[in-house]
C-alpha positions as CSV (number, residue, x, y, z in Angstrom):
1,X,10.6,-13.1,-17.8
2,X,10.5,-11.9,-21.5
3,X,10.1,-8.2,-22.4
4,X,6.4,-8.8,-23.6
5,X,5.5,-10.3,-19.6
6,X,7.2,-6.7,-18.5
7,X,4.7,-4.8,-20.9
8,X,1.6,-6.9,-20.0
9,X,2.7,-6.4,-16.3
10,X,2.9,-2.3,-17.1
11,X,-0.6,-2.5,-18.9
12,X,-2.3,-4.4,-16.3
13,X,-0.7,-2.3,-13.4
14,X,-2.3,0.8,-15.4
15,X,-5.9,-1.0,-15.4
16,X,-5.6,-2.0,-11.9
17,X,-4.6,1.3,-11.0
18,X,-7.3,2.7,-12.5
19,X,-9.3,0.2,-10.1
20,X,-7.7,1.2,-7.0
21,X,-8.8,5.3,-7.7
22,X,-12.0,3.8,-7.6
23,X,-11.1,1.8,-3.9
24,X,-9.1,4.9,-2.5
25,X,-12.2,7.1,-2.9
26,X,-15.1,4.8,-2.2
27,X,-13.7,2.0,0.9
28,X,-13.1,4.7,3.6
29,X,-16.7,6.0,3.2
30,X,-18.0,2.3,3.1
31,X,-19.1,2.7,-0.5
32,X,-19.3,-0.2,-3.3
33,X,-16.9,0.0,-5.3
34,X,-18.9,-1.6,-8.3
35,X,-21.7,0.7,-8.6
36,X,-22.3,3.1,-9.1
37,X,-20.2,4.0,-12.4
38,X,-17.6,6.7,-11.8
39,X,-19.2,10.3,-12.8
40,X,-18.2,13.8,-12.8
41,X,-18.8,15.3,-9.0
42,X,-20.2,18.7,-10.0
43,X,-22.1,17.7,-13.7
44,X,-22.9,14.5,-12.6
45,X,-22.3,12.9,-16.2
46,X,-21.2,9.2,-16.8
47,X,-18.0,8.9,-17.6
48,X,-17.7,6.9,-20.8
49,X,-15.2,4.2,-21.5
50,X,-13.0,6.4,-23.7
51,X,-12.7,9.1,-21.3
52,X,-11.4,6.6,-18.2
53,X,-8.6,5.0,-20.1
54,X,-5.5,5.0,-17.9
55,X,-3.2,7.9,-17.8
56,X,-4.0,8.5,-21.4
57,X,-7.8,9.5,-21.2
58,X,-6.3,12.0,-18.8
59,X,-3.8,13.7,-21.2
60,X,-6.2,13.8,-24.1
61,X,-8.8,16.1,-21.5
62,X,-6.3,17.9,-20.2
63,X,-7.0,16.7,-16.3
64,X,-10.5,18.5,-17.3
65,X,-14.1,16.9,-17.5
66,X,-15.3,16.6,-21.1
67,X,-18.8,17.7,-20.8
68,X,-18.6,21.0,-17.8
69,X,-14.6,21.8,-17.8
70,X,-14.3,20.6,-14.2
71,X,-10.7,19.9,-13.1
72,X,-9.5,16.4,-12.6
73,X,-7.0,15.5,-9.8
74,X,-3.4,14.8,-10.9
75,X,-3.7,11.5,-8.6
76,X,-5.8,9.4,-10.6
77,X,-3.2,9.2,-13.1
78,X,-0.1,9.5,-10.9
79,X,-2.1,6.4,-8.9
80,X,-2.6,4.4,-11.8
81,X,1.5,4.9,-13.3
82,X,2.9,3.8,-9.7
83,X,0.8,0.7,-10.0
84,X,2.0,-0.2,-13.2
85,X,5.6,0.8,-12.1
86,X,5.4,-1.4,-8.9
87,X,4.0,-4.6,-10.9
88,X,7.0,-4.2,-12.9
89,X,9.0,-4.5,-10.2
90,X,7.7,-7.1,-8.6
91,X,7.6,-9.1,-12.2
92,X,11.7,-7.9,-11.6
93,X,12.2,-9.8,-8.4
94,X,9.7,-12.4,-8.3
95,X,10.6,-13.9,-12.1
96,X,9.0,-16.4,-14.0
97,X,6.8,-17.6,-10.7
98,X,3.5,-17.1,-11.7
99,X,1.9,-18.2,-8.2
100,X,3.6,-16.3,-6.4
101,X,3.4,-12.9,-8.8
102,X,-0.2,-13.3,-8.9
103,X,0.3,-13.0,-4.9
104,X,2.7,-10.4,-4.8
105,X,0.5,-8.2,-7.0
106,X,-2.4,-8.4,-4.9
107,X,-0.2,-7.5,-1.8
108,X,1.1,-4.7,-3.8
109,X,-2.7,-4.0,-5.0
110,X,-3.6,-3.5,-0.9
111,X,-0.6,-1.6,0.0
112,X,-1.5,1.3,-2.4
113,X,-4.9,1.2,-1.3
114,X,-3.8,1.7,2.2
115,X,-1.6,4.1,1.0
116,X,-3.8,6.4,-0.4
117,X,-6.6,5.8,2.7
118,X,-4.6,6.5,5.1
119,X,-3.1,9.8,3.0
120,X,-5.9,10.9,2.7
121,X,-8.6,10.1,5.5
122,X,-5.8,8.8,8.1
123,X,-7.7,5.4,7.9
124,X,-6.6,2.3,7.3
125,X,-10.1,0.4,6.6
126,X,-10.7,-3.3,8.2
127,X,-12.1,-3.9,5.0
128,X,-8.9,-4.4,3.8
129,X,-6.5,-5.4,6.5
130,X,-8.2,-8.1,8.4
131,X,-8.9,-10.2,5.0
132,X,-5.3,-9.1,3.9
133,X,-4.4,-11.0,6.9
134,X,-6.2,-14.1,5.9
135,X,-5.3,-14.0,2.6
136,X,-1.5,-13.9,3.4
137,X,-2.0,-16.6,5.7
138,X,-3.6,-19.3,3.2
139,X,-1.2,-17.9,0.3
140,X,1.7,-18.9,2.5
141,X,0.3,-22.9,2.9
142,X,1.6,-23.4,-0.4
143,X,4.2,-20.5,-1.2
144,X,7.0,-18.4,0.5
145,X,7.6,-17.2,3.3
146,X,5.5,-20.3,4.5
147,X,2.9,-20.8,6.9
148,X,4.8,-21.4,10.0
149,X,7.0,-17.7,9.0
150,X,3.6,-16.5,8.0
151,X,1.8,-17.2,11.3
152,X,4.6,-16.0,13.4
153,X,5.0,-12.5,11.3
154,X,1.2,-12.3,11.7
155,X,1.6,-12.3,15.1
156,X,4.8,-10.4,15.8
157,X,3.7,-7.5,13.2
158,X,0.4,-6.9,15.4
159,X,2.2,-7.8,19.0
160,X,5.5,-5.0,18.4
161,X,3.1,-1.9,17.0
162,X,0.5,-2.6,20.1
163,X,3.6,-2.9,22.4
164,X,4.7,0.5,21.3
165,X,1.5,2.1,20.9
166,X,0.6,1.1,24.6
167,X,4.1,1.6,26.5
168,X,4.0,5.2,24.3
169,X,0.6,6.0,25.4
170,X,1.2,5.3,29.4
171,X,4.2,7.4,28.8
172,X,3.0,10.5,27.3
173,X,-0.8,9.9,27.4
174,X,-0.6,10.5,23.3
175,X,-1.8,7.3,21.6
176,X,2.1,7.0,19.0
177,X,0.0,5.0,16.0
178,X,-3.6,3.8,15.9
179,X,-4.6,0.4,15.8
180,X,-5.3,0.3,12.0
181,X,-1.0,0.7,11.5
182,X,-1.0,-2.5,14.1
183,X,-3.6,-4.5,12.2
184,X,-2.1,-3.6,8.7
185,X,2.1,-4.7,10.0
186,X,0.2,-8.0,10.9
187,X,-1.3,-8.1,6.8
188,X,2.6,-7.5,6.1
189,X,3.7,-9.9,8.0
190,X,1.3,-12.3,6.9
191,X,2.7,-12.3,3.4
192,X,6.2,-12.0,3.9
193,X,7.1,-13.7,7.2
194,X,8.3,-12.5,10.5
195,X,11.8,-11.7,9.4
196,X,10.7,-9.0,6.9
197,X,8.4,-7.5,9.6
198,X,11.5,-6.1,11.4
199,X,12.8,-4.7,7.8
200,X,9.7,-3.1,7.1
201,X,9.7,-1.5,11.0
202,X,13.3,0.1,10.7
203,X,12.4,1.4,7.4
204,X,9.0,2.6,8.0
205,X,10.0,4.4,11.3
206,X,13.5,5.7,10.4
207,X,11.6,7.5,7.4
208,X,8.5,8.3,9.7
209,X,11.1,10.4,12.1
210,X,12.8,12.2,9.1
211,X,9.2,13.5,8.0
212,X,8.1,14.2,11.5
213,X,11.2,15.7,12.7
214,X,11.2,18.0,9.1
215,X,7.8,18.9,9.7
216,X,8.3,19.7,13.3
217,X,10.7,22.1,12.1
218,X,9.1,23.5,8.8
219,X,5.5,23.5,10.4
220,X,6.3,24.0,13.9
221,X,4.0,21.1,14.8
222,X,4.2,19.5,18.0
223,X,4.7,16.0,18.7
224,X,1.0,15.3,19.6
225,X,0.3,15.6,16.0
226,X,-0.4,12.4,14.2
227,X,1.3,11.6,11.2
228,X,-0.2,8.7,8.7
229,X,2.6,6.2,9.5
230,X,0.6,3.5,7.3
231,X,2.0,5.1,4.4
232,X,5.6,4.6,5.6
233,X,4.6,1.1,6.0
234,X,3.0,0.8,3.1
235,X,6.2,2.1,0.8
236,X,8.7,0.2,3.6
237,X,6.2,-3.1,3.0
238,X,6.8,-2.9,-0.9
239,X,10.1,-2.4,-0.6
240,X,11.1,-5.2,1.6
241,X,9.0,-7.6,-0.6
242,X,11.3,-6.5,-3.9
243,X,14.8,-6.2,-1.9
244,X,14.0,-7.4,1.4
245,X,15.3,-11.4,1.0
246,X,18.5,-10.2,-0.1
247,X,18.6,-7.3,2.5
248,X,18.3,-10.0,5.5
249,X,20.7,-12.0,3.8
250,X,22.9,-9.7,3.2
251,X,22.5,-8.7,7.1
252,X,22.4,-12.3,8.4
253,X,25.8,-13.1,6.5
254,X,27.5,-10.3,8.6
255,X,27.8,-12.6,11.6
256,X,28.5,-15.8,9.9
């Protein structure tokens, strides 16, 4: 890809991302996200093409509202640069491979979404996941990881969360991830095949225990408590579908 694909991938991330505020905010409360127009929460007021500009909109107002002063969450621009970061990288690994960009993008697109929900609200919304399922199984007809990869990943990356969640809840009687994380590892595994469905699990959870085990120890929160693992899959998911072919490979050659 030339340096001008890089830049259009950077300024289309930032628009996108600017969508995705919009889907972070509104899916979890079952809200359009067309309409209404995004307006100020205390004054009410529109908010006017020139003041929702991506990341720069933000630095001319000073994170403030133009008309009544009201602070502005450091998110919606933070949101809207890892977007354009992450498109960039997938414009990185992916190459000139327009199909399967286009793909990748919208995978990515989801994952930050489910990010932020599941931050935020500890949701991860069927809206999203059960399509995101479909979606990666008729991508994968026509492009990697394939359907017959695709199918099985669909299936293994709801089967192994359930499996966990249910052995872990007879166990303890504490229910160790909801069924939104199971439904959402079956959207991963959709688009990238059952091989990258283990990648994404070891990543996911070996980060999940260093955050629970730091807050256990900072916080003094027991292990009842619920942490929003979909965000370690989420970051594990985008990982694995930059570096996670070469990671396997990598792995797979060590026994050849």
């Amino acid at each position: 890809m030339t340096p001008a694909a890089y830049v259009f991938l950077g300024v289309f991330g930032l628009m996108i991302g600017s969508f995705l505020n919009v889907c972070i905010s509104r899916v979890p409360a079952g809200e359009s996200v067309v309409s209404p127009r995004s307006r100020c929460p205390r004054c009410k007021t529109l908010i006017a093409w020139y003041d929702n500009i991506p990341v720069l909109s933000y630095l001319m107002l000073r994170g403030r509202c133009r008309k009544c002063g009201l602070g502005i969450s450091a998110i919606y621009p933070a949101v809207e640069l890892v977007t354009a970061l992450a498109f960039i990288g997938q414009g990185v690994a992916i190459g000139a491979d327009p199909p399967l960009l286009l793909v990748r993008l919208i995978f990515t697109a989801m994952l930050i979404v489910l990010f932020g929900t599941d931050l935020q609200t500890m949701r991860l919304p069927n809206v999203l996941t059960i399509p995101g399922i479909v979606i990666g199984l008729a991508c994968s007809i026509a492009l990697p990881p394939g359907i017959v990869a695709s199918l099985i990943g669909a299936a293994l990356g709801a089967a192994v969360p359930w499996l966990i969640r249910y052995v872990w809840f007879r166990v303890t009687g504490v229910e160790a991830m909801g069924l939104g994380d199971v439904k959402m590892l079956a959207m991963i595994g959709a688009f990238l095949g059952w091989q990258q469905v283990w990648v994404v699990l070891f990543f996911a959870s070996l980060t999940g225990a260093l955050v629970g085990v730091t807050m256990l120890s900072i916080q003094k929160r027991s292990l009842a408590s619920r942490l929003p693992f979909g965000t370690f899959l989420a970051v594990a998911a985008y990982a694995a579908s930059v570096v996670g072919g070469p990671l396997v490979a990598w792995y797979v050659g060590l026994y050849q």
